[in-house]
N, C-alpha and C positions, 0 to 999 in steps of 0.2 A: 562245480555249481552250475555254471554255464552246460556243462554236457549234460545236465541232469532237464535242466529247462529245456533245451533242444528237444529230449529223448519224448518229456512230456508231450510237446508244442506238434511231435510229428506220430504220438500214436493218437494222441486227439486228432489230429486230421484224417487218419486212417481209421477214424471209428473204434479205435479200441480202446479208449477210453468215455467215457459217457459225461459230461459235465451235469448236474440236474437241477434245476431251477424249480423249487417246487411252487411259487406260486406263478410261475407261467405255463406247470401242468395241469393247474385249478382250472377248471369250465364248469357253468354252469347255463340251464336254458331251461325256464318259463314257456309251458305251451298250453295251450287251452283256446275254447271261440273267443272271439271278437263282439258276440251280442246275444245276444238272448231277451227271450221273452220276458215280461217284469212279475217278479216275483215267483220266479224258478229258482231252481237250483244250478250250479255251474262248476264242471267238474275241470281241473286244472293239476298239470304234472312240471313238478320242478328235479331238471334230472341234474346230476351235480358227477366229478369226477376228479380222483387226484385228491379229495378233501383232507385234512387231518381227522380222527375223528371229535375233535374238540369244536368242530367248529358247528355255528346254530344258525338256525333263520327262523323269519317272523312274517308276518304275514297278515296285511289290511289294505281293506278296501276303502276309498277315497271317492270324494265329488268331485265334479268341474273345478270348486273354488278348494282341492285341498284338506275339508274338511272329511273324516274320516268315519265310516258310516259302524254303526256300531252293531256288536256282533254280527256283521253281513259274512264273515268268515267262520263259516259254522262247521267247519272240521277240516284240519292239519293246520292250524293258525302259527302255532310255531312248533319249534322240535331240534332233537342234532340231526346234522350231516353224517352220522356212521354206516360204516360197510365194511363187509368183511371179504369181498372181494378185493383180490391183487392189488387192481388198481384205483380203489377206495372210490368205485364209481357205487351209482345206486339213483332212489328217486324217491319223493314224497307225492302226495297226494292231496290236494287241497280244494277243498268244498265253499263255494263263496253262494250267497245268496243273493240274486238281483234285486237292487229295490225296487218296491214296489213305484215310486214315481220315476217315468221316463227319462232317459237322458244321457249322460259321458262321464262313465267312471272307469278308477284306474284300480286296478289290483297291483299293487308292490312288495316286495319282497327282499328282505334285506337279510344280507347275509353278514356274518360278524364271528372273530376270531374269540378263542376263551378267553381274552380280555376284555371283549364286547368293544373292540375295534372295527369298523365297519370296512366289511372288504370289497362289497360289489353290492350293487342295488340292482332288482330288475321288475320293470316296469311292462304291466300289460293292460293294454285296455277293454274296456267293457261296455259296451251300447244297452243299456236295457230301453228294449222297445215295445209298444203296446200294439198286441195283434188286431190285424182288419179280418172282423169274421166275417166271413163269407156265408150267405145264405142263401138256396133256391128251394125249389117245394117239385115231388116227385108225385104223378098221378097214376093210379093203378085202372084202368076200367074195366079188370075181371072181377068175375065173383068169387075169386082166389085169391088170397093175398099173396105176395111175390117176395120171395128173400134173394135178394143182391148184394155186390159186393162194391161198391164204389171206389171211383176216385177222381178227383178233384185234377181238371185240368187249368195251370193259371199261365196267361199270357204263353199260351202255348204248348208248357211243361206239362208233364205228368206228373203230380207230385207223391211220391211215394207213402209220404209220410202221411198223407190224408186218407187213407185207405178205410173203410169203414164197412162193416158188416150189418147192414138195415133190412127192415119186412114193411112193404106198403101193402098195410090194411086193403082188403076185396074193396072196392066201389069208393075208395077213398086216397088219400094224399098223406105223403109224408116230407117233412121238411128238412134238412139234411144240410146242417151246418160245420163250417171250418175254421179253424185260427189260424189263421195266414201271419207266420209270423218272418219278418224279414229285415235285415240291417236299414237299406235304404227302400224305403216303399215308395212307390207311385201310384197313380190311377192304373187301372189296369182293366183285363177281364179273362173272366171262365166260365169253363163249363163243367157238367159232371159224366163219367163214361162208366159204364159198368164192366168188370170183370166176363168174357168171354161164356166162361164156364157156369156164370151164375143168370146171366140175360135171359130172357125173356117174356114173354106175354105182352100186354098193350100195354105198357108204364112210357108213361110220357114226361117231356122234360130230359131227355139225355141224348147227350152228343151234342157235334158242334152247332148245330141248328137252334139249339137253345143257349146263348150265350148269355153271359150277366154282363151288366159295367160296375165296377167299383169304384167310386172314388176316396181317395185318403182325407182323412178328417182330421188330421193333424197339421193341416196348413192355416197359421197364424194371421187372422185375420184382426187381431187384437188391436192394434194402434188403428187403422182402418175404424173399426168401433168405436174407438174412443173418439177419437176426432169427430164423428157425427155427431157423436152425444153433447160435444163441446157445443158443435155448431148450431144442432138442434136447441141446447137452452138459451146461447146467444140469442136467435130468433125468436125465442119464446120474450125472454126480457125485454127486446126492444120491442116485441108487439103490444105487451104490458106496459111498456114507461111511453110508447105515444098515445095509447088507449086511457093512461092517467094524467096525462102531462096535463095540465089549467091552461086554459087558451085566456090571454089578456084581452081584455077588453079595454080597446083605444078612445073609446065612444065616437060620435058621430061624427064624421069630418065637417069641418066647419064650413059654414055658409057662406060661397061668393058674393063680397060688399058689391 
């Protein structure tokens, strides 16, 4: 018995035997952005490996306080874990929609065995942010009108994604707006550059000589207000209650005897 344990104990050391633990072969990983625009779309991939194929997950989106935003998971909200690969890896696909008011939410995902015993939770979060449009206005002074190809330079960057195919009417202006949209925004500034291959003629308004300032409008001035307004009707009341107040009358002081 003993030679038998030994014999075990020393081809497991030498790898020839394999011991298998299958739920420390189980992984899984939640990927997707961190923010997004409010009231977009938001595309999310839950990859899984080693699963049985028994096993489920589920899928909902949450507020700051916990509460859970209804149908905001508008496709792969739940499902099985199967695959028919070796090593029972695979992936889902999961469609969440931003809400529409700003703010910190969480996508969760909960994973659970065929007795709906829970096996792993995975938690990601979601910024839905409200874009700063960007706006400047492009002047043409030919009697041609001018098709260009823009793009949007902000705090520096070139941004790819602003890229825009425009015609500035002959003798006239055109206004040329962006959704800047970004996790943590500040003030900032841009300008607009046109595409090499499309430039030309007198259009005024482009490069860095024409820059814009931005400022964000999402900064909380709220308590600030309130407090005036406190302080402003204080002032009002007390100019009202001395403007009513009844003055006594003491009558005439008396006559030195």
């Amino acid at each position: 018995m003993f030679a038998l344990i030994g014999a075990v104990a020393i081809a497991a050391a030498f790898g020839l035997i394999v011991i298998s633990d299958d739920a420390s072969a189980m992984s899984y990983d939640l990927s997707g952005a961190d923010f997004a625009e409010v009231d977009t779309s938001v595309n999310y991939t839950l990859d899984y490996k080693g699963v049985p194929d028994s096993t489920k997950y589920s899928a909902k989106l949450v507020d700051g306080n916990g509460k859970e935003m209804s149908s905001a998971v508008t496709s792969g909200s739940s499902g099985t874990l199967s695959s028919s690969n070796s090593d029972k890896s695979g992936e889902k696909s999961i469609t969440v929609r931003a809400p529409k008011d700003a703010g910190n939410y969480r996508l969760i995902v909960t994973i659970t065995d065929a007795d709906k015993n829970e096996i792993e939770t995975l938690v990601s979060p979601l910024k839905a942010v409200d874009p700063v449009v960007l706006s400047a206005t492009l002047k043409n002074s030919e009697s041609a009108e001018r098709a260009l190809t823009i793009y949007f330079v902000i705090n520096g960057v070139k941004v790819d994604d602003s890229k825009q195919d425009i015609v500035v009417p002959a003798n006239g202006t055109k206004e040329v707006t962006y959704d800047y949209v970004v996790k943590d925004v500040s003030d900032g500034e841009f300008y607009i550059v046109a595409d090499d291959t499309t430039f030309g003629g007198q259009v005024t308004g482009l490069g860095a000589d024409h820059i814009h300032t931005f400022y964000v409008d999402d900064k909380s001035y709220t308590l600030i207000e309130v407090i005036a307004v406190i302080v402003l009707l204080i002032v009002v009341f007390l100019m009202i209650w001395v403007y009513r107040k009844p003055i006594k009358n003491y009558g005439k002081p008396k006559a030195r005897r």
